[in-house]
TITOR-331674 format. One line per 3 residues: number of its first residue (from 1); their letters; for each residue x, y, z of N, C-alpha, C. Coordinates in steps of 0.2 Angstrom, whole numbers, plus 2048, in hexadecimal, padded with zeros to 3 digits. Layout:
NUM = A = X:Y:Z:X:Y:Z:X:Y:Z ~ ...
! end
This chain:
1 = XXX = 804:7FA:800:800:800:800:804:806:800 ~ 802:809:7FC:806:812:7FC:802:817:7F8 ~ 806:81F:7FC:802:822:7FB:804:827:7F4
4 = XXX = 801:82D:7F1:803:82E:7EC:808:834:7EE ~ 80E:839:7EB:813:83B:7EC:814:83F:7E7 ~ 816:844:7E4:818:847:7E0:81D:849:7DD
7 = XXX = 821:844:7DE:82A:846:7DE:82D:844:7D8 ~ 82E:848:7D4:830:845:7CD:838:842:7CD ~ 836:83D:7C7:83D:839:7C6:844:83E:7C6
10 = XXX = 843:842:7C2:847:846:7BF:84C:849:7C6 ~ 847:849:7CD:84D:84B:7D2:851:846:7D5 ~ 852:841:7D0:858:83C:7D0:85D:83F:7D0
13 = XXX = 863:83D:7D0:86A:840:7D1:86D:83B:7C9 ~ 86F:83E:7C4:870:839:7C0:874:838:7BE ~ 876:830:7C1:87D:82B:7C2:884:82C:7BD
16 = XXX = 888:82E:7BE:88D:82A:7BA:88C:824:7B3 ~ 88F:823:7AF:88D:81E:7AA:891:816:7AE ~ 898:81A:7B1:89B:815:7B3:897:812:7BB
19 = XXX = 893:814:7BE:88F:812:7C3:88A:80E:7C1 ~ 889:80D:7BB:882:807:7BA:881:800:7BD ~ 87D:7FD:7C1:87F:7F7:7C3:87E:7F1:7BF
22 = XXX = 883:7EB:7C0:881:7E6:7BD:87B:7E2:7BE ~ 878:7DF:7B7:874:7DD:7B9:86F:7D5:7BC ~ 86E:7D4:7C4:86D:7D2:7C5:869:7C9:7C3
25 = XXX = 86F:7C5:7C2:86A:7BD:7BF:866:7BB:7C6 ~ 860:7B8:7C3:85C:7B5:7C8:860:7AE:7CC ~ 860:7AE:7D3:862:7A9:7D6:85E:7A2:7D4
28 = XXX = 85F:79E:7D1:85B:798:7D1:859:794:7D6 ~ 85E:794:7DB:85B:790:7E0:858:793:7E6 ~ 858:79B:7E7:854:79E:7EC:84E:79D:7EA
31 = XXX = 84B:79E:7E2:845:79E:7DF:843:798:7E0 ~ 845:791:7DC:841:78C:7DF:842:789:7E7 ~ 844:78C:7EA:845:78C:7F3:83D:78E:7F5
34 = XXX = 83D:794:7F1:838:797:7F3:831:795:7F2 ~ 833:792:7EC:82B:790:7E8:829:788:7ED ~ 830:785:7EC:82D:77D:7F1:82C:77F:7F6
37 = XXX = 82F:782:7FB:82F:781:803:826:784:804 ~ 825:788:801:81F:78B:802:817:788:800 ~ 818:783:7FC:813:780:7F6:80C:780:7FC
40 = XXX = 80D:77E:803:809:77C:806:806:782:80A ~ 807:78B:807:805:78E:80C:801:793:809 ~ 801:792:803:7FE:797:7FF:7F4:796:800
43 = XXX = 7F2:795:800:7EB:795:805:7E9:79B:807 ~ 7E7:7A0:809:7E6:7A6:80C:7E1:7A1:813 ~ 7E1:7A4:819:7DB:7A1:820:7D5:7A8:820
46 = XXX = 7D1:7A5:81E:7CB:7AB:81E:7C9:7AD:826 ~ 7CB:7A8:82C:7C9:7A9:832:7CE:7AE:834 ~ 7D5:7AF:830:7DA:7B2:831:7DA:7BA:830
49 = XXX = 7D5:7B8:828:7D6:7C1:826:7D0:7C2:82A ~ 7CD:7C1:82B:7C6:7C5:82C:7C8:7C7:834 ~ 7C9:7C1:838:7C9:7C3:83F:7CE:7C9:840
52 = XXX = 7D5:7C7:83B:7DC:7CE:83C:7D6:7D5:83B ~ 7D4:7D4:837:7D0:7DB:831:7CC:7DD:837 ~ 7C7:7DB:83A:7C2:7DD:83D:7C6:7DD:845
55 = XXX = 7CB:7DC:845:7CE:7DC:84D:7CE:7E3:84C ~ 7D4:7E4:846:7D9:7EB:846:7D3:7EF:845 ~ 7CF:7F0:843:7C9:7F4:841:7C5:7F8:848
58 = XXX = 7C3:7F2:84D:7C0:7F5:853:7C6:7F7:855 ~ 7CA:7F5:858:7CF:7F7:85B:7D0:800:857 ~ 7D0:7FD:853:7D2:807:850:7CE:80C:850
61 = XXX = 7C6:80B:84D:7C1:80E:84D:7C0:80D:857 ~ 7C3:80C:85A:7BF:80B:85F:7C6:811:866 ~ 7CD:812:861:7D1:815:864:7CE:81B:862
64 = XXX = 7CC:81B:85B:7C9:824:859:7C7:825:85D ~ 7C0:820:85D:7BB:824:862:7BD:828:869 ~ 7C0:823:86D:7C6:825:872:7C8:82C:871
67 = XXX = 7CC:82D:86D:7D0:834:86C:7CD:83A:86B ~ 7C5:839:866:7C1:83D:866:7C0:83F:86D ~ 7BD:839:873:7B9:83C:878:7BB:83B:87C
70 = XXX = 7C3:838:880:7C4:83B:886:7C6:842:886 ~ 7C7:846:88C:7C8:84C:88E:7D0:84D:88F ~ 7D5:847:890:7DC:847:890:7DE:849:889
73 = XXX = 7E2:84D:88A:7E5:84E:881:7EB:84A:881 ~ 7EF:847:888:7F4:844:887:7F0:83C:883 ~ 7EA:83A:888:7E7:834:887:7E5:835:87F
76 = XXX = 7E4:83D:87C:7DF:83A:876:7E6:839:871 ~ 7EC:83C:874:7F0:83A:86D:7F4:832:86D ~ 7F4:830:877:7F3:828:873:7ED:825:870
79 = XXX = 7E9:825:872:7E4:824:86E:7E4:823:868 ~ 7E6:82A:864:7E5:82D:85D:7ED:827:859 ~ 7F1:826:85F:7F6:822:85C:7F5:81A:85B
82 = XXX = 7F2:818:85E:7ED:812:862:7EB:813:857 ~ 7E5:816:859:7E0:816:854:7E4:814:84D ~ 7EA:819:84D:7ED:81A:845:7F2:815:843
85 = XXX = 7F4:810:848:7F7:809:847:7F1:807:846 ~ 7EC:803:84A:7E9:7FE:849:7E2:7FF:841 ~ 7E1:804:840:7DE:807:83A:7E4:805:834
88 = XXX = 7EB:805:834:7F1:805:832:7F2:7FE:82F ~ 7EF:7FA:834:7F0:7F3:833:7EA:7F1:82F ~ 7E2:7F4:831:7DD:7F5:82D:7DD:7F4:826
91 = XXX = 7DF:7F9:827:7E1:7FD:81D:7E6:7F8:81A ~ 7EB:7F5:81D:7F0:7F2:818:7ED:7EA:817 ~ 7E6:7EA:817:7E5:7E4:814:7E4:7E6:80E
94 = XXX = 7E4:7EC:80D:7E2:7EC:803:7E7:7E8:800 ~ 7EE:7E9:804:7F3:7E5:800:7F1:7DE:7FE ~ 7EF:7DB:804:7EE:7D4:801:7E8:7D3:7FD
97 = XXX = 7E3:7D9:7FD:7DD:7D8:7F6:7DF:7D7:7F0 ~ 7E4:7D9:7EF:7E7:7D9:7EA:7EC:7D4:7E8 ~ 7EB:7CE:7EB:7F0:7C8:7E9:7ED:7C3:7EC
100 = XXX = 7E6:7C4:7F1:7E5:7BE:7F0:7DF:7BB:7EB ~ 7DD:7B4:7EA:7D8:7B3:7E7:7D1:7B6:7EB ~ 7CC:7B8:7E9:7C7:7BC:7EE:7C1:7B7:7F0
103 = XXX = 7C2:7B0:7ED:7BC:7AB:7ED:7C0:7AA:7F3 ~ 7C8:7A8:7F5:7CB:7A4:7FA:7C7:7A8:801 ~ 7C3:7AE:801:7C4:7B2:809:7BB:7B5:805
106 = XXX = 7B6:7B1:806:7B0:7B4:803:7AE:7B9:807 ~ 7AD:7BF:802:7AB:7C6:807:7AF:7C8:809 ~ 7B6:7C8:809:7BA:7CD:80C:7BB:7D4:808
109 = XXX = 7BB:7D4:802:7BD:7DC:7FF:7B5:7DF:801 ~ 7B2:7DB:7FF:7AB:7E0:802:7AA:7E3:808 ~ 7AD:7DD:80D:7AC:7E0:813:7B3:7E6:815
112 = XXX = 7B9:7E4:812:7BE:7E8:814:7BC:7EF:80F ~ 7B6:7EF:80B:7B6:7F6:80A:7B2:7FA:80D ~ 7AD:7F7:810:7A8:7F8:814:7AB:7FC:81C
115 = XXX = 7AE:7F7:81C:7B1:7F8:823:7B6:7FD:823 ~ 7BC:7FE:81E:7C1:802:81F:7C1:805:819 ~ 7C1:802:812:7C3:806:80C:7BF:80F:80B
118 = XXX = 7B9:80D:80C:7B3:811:80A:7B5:816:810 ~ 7B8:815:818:7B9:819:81D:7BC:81D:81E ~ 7C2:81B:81A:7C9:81D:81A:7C9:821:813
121 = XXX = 7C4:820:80E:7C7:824:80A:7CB:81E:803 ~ 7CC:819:805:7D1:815:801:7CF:80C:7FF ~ 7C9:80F:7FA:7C7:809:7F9:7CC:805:7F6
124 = XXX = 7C9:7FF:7F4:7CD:7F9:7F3:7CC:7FB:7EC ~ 7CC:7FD:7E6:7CF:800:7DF:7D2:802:7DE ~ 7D5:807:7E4:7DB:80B:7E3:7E0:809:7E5
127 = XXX = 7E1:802:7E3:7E8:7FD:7E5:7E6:7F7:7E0 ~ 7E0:7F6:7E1:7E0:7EE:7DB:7E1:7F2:7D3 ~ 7E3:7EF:7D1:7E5:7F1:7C9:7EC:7F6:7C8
130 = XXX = 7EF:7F7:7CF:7F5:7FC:7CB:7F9:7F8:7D1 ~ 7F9:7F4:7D8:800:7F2:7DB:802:7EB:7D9 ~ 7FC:7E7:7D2:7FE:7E0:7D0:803:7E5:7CB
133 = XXX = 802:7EA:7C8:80B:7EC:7C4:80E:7ED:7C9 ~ 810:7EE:7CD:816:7EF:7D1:819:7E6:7D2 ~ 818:7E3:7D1:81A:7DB:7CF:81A:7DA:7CB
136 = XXX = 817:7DD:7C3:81A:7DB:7BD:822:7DA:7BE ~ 824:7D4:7BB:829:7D5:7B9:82E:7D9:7B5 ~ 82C:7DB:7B0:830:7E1:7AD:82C:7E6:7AE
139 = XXX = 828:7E7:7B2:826:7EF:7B4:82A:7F3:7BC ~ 82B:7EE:7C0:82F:7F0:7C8:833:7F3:7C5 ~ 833:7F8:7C9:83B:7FE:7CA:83C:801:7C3
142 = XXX = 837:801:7BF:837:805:7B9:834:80C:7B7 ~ 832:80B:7B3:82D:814:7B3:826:813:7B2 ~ 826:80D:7B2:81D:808:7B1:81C:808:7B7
145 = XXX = 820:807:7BB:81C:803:7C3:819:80A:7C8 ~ 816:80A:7CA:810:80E:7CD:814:80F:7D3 ~ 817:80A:7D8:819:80B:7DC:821:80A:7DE
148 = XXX = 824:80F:7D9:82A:80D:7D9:830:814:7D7 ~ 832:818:7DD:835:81C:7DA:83F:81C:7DD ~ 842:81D:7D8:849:81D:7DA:84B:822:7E0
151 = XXX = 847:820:7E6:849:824:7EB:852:824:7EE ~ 854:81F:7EE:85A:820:7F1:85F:823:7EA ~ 85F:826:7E7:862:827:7E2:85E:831:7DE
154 = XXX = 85B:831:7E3:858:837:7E2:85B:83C:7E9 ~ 858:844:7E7:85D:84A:7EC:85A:84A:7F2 ~ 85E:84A:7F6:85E:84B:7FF:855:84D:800
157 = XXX = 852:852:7FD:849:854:7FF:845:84E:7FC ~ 847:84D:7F9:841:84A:7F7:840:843:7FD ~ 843:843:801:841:83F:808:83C:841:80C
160 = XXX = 83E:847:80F:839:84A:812:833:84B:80E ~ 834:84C:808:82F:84E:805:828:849:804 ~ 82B:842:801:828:83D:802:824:83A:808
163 = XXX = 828:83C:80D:825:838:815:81C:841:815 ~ 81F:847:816:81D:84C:818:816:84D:813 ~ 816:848:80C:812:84B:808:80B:848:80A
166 = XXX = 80D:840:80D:808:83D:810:804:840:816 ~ 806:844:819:802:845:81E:7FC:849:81B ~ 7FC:84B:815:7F7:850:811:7F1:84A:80D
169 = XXX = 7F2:843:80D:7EF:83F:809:7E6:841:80C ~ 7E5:83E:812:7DF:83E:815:7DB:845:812 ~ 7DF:84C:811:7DA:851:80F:7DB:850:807
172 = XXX = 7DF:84E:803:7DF:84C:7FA:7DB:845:7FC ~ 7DA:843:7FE:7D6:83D:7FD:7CB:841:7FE ~ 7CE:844:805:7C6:847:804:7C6:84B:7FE
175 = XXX = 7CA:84E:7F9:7C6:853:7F4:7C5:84E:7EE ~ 7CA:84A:7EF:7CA:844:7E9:7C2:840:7E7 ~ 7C0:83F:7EE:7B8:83B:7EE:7B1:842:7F0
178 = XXX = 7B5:846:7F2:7AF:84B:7F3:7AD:84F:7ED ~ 7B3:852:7EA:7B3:855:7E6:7B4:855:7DF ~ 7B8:850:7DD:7BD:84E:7D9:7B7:849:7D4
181 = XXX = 7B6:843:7DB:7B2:83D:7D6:7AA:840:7D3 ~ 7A7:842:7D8:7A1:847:7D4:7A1:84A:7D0 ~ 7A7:850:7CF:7A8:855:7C8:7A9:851:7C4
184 = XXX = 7AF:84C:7C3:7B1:847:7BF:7A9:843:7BC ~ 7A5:843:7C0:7A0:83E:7BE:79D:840:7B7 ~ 79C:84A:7B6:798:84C:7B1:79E:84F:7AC
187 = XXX = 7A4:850:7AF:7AA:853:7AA:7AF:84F:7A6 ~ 7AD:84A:7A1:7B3:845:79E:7B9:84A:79F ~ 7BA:84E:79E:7C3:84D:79D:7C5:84F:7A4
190 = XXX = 7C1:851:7A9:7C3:84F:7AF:7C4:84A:7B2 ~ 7C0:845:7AF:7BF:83D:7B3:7C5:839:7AE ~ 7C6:83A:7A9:7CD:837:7A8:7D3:83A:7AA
193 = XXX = 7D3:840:7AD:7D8:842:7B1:7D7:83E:7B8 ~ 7D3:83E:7BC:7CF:83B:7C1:7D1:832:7C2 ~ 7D1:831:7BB:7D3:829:7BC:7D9:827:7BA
196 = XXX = 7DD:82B:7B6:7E3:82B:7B5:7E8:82D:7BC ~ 7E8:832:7BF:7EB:834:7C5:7EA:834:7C9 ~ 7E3:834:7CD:7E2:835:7D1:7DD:82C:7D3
199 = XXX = 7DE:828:7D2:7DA:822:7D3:7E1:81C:7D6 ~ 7E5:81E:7D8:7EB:818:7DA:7EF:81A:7DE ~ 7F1:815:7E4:7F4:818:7EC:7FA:815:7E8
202 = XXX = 800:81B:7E5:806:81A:7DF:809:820:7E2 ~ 810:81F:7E2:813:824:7E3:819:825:7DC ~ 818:821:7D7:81A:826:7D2:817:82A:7CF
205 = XXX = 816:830:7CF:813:835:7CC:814:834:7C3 ~ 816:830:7C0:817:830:7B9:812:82C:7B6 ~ 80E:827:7BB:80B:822:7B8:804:823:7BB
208 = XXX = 801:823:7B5:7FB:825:7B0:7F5:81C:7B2 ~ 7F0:81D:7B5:7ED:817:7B4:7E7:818:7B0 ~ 7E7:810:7AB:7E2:80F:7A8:7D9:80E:7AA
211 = XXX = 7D5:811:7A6:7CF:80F:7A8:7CD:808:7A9 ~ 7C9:806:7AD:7C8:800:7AF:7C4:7FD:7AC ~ 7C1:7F6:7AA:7BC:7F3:7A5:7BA:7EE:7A9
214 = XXX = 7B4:7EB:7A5:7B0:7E5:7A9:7AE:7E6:7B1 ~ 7AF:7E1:7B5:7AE:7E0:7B8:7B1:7E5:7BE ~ 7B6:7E8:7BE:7BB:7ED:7BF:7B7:7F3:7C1
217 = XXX = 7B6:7F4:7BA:7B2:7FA:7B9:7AD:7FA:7C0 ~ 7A6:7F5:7C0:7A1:7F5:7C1:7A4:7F6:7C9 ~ 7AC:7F4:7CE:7AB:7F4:7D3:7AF:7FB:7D3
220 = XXX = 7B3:7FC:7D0:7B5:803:7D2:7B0:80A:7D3 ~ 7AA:807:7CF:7A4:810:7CD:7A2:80E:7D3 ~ 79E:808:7D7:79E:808:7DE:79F:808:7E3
223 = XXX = 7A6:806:7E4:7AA:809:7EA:7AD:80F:7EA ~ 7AD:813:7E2:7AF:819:7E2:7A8:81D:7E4 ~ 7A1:81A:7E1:79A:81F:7E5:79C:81E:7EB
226 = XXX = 79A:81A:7F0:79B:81B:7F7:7A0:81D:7F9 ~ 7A8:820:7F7:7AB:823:7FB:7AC:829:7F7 ~ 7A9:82C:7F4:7A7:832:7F4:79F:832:7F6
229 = XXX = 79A:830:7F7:794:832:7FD:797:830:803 ~ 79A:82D:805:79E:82F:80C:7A0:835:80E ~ 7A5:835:809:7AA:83B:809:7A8:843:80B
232 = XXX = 7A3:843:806:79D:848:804:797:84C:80A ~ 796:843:80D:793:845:814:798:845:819 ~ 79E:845:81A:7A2:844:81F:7A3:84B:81F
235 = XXX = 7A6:851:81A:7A4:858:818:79D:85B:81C ~ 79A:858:818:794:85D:819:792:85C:824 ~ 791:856:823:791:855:82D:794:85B:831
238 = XXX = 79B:859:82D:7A0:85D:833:79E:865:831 ~ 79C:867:82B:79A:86F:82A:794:871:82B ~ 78F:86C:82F:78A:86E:830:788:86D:837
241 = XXX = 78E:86B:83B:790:869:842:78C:863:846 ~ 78A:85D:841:78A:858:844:790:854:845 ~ 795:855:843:79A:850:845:79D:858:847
244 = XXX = 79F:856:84E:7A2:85E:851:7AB:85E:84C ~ 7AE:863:84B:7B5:864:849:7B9:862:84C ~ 7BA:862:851:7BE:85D:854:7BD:859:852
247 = XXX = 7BA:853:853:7B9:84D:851:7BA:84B:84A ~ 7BA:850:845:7BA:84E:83F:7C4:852:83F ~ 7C7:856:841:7CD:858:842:7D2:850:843
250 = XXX = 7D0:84D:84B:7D1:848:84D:7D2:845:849 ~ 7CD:841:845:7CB:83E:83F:7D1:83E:83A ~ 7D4:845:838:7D9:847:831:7DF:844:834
253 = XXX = 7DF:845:83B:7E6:848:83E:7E8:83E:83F ~ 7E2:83B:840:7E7:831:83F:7E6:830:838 ~ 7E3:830:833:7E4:831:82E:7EA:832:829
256 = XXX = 7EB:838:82E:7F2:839:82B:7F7:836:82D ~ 7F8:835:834:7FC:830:837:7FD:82A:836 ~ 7F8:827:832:7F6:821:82E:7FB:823:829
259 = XXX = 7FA:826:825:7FB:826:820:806:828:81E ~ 806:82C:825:80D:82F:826:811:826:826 ~ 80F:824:82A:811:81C:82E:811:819:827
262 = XXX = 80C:818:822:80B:815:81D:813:817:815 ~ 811:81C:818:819:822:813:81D:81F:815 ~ 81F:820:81E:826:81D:821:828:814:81E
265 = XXX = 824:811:81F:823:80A:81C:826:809:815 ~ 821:80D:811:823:80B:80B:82A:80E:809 ~ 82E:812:80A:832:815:80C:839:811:80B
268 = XXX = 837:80B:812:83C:807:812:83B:7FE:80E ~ 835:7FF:80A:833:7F9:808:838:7F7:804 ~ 83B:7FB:7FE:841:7F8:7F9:848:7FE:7FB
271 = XXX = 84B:7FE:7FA:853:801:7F9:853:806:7F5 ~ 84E:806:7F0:84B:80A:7E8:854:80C:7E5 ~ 855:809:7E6:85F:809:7E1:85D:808:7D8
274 = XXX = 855:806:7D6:856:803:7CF:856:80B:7CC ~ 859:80A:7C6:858:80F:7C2:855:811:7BB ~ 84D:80B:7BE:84B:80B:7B6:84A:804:7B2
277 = XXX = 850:800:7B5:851:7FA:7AF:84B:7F5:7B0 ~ 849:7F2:7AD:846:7EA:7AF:84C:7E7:7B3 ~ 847:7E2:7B9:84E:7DE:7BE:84B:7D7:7BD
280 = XXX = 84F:7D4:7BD:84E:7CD:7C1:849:7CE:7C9 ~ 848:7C8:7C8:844:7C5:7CF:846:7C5:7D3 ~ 850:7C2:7D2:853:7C4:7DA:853:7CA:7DC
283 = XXX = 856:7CE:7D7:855:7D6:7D6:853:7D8:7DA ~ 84D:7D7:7D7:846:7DA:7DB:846:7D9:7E4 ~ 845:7D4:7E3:846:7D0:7EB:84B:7D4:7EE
286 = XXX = 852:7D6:7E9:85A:7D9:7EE:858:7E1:7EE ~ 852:7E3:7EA:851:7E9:7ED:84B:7EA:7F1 ~ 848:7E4:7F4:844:7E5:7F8:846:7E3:7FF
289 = XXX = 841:7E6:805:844:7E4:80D:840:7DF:811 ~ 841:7DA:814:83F:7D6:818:843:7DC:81F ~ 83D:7DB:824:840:7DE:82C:83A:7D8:82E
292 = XXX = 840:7D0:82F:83D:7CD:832:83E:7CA:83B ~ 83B:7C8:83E:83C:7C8:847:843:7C5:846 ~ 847:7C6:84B:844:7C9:853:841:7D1:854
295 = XXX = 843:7D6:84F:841:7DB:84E:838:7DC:852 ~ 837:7E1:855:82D:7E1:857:82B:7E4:853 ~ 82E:7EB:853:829:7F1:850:828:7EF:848
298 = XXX = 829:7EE:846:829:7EC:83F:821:7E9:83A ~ 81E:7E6:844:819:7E3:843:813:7E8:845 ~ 816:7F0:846:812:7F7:845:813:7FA:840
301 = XXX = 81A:7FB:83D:819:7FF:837:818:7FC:833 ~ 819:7F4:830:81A:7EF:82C:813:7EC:82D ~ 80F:7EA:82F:80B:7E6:830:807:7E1:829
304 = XXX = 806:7DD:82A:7FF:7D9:827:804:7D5:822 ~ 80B:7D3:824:80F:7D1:820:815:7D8:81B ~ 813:7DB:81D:816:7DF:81A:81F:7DF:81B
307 = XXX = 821:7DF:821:827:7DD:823:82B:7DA:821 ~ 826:7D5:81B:82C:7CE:819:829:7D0:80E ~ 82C:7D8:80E:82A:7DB:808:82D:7D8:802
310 = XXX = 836:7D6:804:839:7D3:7FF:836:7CC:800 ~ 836:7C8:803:833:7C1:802:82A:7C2:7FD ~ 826:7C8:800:821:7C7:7FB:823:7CA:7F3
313 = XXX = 828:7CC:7F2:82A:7CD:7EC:82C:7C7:7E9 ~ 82E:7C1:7ED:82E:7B9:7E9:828:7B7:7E9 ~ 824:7B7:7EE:81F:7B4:7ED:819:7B8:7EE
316 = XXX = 818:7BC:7E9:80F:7C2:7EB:80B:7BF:7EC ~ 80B:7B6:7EA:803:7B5:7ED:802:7B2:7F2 ~ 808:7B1:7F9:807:7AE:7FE:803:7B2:801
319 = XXX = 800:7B0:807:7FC:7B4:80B:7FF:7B7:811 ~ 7FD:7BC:813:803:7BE:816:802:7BA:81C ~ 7FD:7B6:820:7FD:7B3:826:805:7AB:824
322 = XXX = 806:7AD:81E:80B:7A7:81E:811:7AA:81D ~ 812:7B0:81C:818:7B4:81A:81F:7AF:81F ~ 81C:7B1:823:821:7AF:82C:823:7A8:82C
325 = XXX = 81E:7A5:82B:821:79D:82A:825:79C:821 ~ 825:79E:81C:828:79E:818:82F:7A3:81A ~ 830:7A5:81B:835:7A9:81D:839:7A5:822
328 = XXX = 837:7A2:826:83A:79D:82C:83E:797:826 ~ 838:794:821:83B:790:81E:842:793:819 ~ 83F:795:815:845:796:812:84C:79A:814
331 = XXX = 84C:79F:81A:851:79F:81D:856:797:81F ~ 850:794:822:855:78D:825:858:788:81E ~ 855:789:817:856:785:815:85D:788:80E
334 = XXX = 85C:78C:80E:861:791:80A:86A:790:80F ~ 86E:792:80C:874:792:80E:874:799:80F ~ 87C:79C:812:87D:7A2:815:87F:7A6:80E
337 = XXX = 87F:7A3:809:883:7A9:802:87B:7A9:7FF ~ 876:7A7:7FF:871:7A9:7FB:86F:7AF:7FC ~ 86A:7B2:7F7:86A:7B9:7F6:865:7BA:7FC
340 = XXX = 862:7B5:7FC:85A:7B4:802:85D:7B9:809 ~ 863:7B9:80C:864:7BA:812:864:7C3:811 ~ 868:7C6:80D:86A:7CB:80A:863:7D0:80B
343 = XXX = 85E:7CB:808:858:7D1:809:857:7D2:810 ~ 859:7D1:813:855:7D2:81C:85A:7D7:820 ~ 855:7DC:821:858:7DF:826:856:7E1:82E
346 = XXX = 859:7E7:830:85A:7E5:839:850:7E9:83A ~ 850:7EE:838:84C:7F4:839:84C:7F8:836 ~ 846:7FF:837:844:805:835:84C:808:836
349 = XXX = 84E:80D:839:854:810:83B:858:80D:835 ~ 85A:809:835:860:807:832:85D:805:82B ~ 859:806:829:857:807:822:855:80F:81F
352 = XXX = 852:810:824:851:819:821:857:81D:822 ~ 85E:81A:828:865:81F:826:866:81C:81E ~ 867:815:81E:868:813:816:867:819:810
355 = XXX = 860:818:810:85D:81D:80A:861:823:80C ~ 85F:827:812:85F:82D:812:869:82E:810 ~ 86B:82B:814:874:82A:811:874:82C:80A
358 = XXX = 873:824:807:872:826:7FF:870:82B:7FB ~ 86A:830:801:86B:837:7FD:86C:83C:7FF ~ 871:83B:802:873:842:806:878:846:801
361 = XXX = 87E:841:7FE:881:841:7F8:880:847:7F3 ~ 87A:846:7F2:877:846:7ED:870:84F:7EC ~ 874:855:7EA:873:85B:7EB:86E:85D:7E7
! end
């Protein structure tokens, strides 16, 4: 899951001819290590997704409420903290909407739109249809891939800039379905702006997505009416003083911190060292991060399997309730020189000085 950012390629810093890297062959035996050891895990558990999903859900909605109305301001900002993890955990099942079979878990993108997408602002359309090309093979780390930009090879701001822009999503998301989906409905060259740029949680601003068809279509125009008559009445409430401003400020202020958390994550997901090329699969995997245990926190900012991000880069259709146990395997089963060990690292810190190092350099 990520959110969109507007930071163009072009504040790359651009490499030397003699720095190009070589390019990485695919390991043979880490990939069939991968495929065998795991054959027996791929199944999604529907008592898994549904109980996680509805756990993190009250838990969250149940911190807001908290925040809103105690009279502690220290209590409301644990609260509002409380809230914006477990709401955090919530929303990151879109991920797995998008990779898994949706007969395997009956009712869950319905209900995970019901419950969060349509609440939050981020229905499950704004992720199915553009994060299966961030697994294209010849699309990762290119100029196609939606969620992929050459951060550590780009100028020292565009760091900040990246984490800081998220904090503003919650309020572009309310003009997006308030304002944006409505007008777009009677003004064609709006709504192909409208579904080109503004309909995908991407953080390369250069990519453009297509209009949706069949069955696509029929669920997008639905879940895109309900969250804009949410959105629309979420507005009018608070300006008409049924929902007090407070309460609707509150509201913006985990949102954002959702959303900030969501930035910081993606941040650390890959190394972003590609410069463009099509990569191999080890590649891929060598520019993505496992932060897997003994580490804790990880299972806060990384959640719902996210943690073990280079591992779902070999395998996007495991479920993430199995990430852990195939990560266990193939660790044990692999030698100390396979590339498998290389993805893994300690934590947050020592991934964000990585990046941030690599563009300090760089004016």
């Amino acid at each position: 899951m990520d959110t969109a950012v507007t930071i163009d390629r072009r504040a790359a810093a651009t490499p030397p001819a003699a720095s190009a890297r070589p390019r990485i062959a695919d390991d043979k035996a880490m990939l069939k290590a991968a495929a065998d050891l795991t054959r027996d895990l791929n199944t999604p558990n529907p008592a898994i997704y549904w109980g996680d999903m509805l756990a993190s859900a009250l838990v969250g909605y149940g911190a807001l409420v908290a925040a809103i109305l105690v009279p502690s301001p220290a209590l409301a900002i644990v609260a509002g903290l409380i809230a914006a993890l477990a709401l955090y955990r919530a929303e990151s099942f879109i991920h797995e909407l998008t990779h898994i079979k949706h007969s395997a878990v009956p009712g869950f993108r319905l209900g995970w739109n019901l419950i969060v997408g349509i609440p939050l602002l981020t229905p499950s359309f704004m992720y199915e249809g553009v994060h299966n090309l961030h697994h294209a093979r010849t699309r990762y780390g290119t100029v196609e891939d939606p969620e992929y930009l050459p951060l550590a090879l780009m100028k020292w701001w565009t760091l900040p800039v990246f984490i800081l822009v998220a904090a503003l999503a919650p309020v572009a998301l309310l003009v997006r379905y308030a304002v944006l989906s409505p007008l777009s409905a009677v003004i064609p060259a709006l709504r192909r702006t409208v579904v080109a740029r503004f309909s995908g949680l991407q953080i390369n601003p250069s990519f453009r997505r297509r209009p949706p068809e069949g069955e696509a279509r029929t669920l997008w125009h639905r879940l895109e009416m309900g969250a804009s008559v949410y959105a629309i009445a979420l507005i009018a409430l608070t300006a008409t003083g049924v929902i007090p401003l407070k309460a609707f400020l509150i509201f913006l202020a985990v949102a954002s911190a959702l959303a900030v958390t969501n930035q910081v994550r993606t941040l650390v997901a890959h190394l972003w060292e590609n410069e463009g090329d099509a990569m191999t699969v080890t590649a891929q995997y060598l520019d993505s991060v496992n932060v897997p245990p003994p580490a804790f926190l990880p299972m806060l900012w990384a959640p719902v399997g996210l943690r073990y991000h280079a591992l779902h880069h070999l395998l996007p259709g495991l479920p993430y309730h199995a990430l852990g146990t195939a990560h266990r395997r193939i660790t044990a089963a692999l030698e100390a020189e396979s590339p498998y060990h290389k993805g893994n690292y300690t934590g947050l810190p020592f991934l964000v000085g990585k990046i941030a190092r690599s563009t300090m350099g760089r004016r």
